[in-house]
C-alpha positions, 0 to 999 in steps of 0.5 A: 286481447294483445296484452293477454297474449304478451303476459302468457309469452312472458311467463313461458319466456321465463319457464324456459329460462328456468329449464335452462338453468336447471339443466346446466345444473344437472349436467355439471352434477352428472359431470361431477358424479361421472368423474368421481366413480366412471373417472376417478384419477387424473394427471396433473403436469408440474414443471420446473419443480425446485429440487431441495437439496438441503443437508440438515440432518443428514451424515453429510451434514454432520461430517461437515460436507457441502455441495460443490456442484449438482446436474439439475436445479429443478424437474419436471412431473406428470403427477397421477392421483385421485382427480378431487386430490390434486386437481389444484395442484402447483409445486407448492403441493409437491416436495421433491428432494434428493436420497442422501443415504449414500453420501460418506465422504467428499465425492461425486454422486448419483443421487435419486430424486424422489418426489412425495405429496405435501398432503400426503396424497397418494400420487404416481410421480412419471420424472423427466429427471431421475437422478442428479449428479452431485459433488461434496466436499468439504468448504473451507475458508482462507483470508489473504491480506496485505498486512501479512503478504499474501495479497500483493499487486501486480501493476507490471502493465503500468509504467510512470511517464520519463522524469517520473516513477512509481513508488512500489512501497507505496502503491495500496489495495482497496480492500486490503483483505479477500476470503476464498471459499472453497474446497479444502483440498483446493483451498489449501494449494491457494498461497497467495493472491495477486491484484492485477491491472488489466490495461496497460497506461502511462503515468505521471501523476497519482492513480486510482486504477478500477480496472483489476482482476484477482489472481490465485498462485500456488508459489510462483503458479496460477491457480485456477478453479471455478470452484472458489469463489471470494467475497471481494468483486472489485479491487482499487490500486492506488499508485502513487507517482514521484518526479525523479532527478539526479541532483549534484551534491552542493558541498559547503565550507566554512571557512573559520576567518573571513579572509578566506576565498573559498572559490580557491578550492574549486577543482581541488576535489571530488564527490562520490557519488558525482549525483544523487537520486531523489524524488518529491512531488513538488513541482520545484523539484523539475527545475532544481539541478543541486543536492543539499547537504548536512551541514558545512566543511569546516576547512581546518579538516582538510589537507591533501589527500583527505576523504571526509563524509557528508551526511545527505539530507532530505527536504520538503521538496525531495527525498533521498532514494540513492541508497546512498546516506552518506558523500565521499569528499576527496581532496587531492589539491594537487599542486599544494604543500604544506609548512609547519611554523611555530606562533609566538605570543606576540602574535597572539591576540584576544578579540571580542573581550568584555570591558569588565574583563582582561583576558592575558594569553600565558601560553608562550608559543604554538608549535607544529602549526600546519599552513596548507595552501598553493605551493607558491603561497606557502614557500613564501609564508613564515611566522611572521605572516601567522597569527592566532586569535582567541576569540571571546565571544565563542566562550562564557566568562569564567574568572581564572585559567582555562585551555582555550581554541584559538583560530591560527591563519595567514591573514594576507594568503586568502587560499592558504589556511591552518590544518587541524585545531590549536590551543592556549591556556588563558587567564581572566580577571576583572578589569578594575578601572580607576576611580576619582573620588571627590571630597 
């Protein structure tokens, strides 16, 4: 009996679940019908719907206008319509756009922003944003470059440590190149660009400066606009960095016979300038104290009162950045004289001649040959005391007569020499050496 009682609740249990099933059903169905013919519409609420603002086929577009700026990027919607149309609505559903019908030429505007059913649904748009204020112009590019000077540097806030400096001819912006985008009308007051060093710092080595800004200048202006933009976020400065010093000219003399003392020269002349600006990056370059030279004086083109040039040249360690390419010697040997003697044959002599060979001087004598020398040296010299030397080892042999040089000094007055340069005429032939013949 318990048993029967228990299968007859199970099988009410399950009837009323039926019911209750059924019933749900019924009332979403009765829902259903009710909103679709007591409550046919509905309103839905976008936000943050995307404006389009595109161009294509408009006469902006063909006139070659671009947006500059606009008021509002997106809007806001309550959207009525029949409820089993845009029930699901999201922005994907909707297209809103501005009424371009207007726009003819670079200006501001106030353009309409009409909003319409991808579906094509019929659909009543309330719009927290009505109108956007939007600004065309006409966008043109402009490149600045190093190659052509409209890019320069600015590194005024950096200064090179004491000894040292910075090089202006070779300090290198990384890119090299910028393009402005922009207003034409504001492009075109652009003329140049200038990278800039925002810190200030002391240098003494080569540099590599992150740390810039870009600069617009319309001449000797800035110029500035939040309207151009360019396509460079970031410069490199590389500076590079020299030590300086101011070297003292080292004059050289060749003195043409060995005999002669060239510290007897010492404070007899002047150079001009008294010292020469180099620079270099090798170390060595901070203890050295004396310039180099183009070659040696040769001694024979002094006299009182001359001023000859020497040429300055650079080295591995230094280069020259005077200015100056040249050196002015003067020399004022105050306390010198002068004496012209003439020089016999006899004395003159032939060295470093050949065995094979015999050199015979045919030139007589030597006249207004110019000693030069301390007074007290001179007034005691003669022409005993000269003699000329022709020298062979200066020559190839040649058979026959020609002209040669000769070196003329005084042999026993070491501070005294010969002004200016002398010949001889000279003959060669073979030096025939007896033979002894055995029979």
């Amino acid at each position: 009996m318990p048993q029967k009682k228990k299968r007859i609740r199970r099988i009410f249990g399950n009837i009323n679940m039926l019911y209750l099933i059924l019933s749900v059903i019924a009332a979403f169905a009765l829902w259903f019908i009710l909103s679709l013919t007591v409550f046919p519409e509905t309103t839905v609420t976008l936000r943050d719907v995307p404006i389009d603002y595109s161009l294509t086929g408009s006469y902006a577009d063909i006139a070659g206008l671009s947006i500059m700026t606009k008021s509002a990027d997106t809007v806001n919607l309550n959207i009525t319509g029949l409820r089993y149309q845009i029930g699901e609505y999201t922005q994907d559903d909707v297209h809103a756009t501005v009424n371009l019908d207007s726009v003819r030429a670079p200006g501001q505007y106030d353009l309409r922003v009409e909003v319409t059913s991808v579906n094509g649904d019929a659909i009543t748009v309330v719009q927290d944003v009505q109108t956007v204020k939007v600004e065309f112009d006409h966008l043109v590019y402009k490149e600045f470059s190093v190659s052509d000077g409209t890019l320069t540097a600015d590194y005024s806030k950096v200064s090179a440590a004491e000894g040292y400096m910075i090089d202006p001819d070779e300090v290198s912006i990384n890119p090299s190149q910028v393009v402005l985008y922009g207003p034409k009308d504001y492009i075109e007051q652009i003329t140049s660009c200038v990278v800039e060093v925002n810190n200030n710092g002391v240098v003494n080595q080569d540099v590599r400066i992150t740390n810039t800004s870009l600069k617009m200048y319309n001449g000797d202006s800035v110029f500035e606009s939040e309207k151009i933009t360019h396509d460079v976020d970031s410069f490199d400065l590389n500076l590079s960095v020299y030590i300086t010093k101011n070297l003292k000219p080292d004059i050289r003399f060749n003195p043409y016979f060995s005999q002669f003392d060239i510290s007897s020269l010492d404070g007899k002349y002047t150079v001009q300038p008294e010292t020469v600006m180099v620079k270099g990056k090798d170390q060595r370059l901070l203890t050295m104290n004396s310039l180099s030279t183009v070659g040696y004086i040769d001694i024979r083109q002094v006299k009182i009162g001359a001023l000859l040039t020497q040429s300055i040249s650079d080295t591995a360690y230094y280069t020259n950045i005077s200015g100056n390419n040249t050196l002015t010697v003067s020399f004022d040997l105050e306390g010198y004289t002068s004496k012209s003697v003439t020089v016999n044959n006899n004395r003159i002599s032939v060295i470093n001649c050949p065995d094979d060979y015999v050199v015979s001087v045919l030139t007589d004598k030597i006249t207004n040959v110019t000693i030069i020398g301390p007074a007290e040296s001179i007034e005691q010299i003669d022409a005993t005391n000269i003699i000329a030397e022709l020298d062979m080892m200066n020559y190839n042999i040649n058979l026959g007569s020609e002209m040669y040089s000769v070196n003329v000094y005084a042999p026993d007055y070491t501070d005294c020499w010969a002004f200016g340069r002398y010949t001889v005429v000279a003959n060669i032939e073979e030096n025939i050496h007896d033979v002894n013949v055995v029979e």
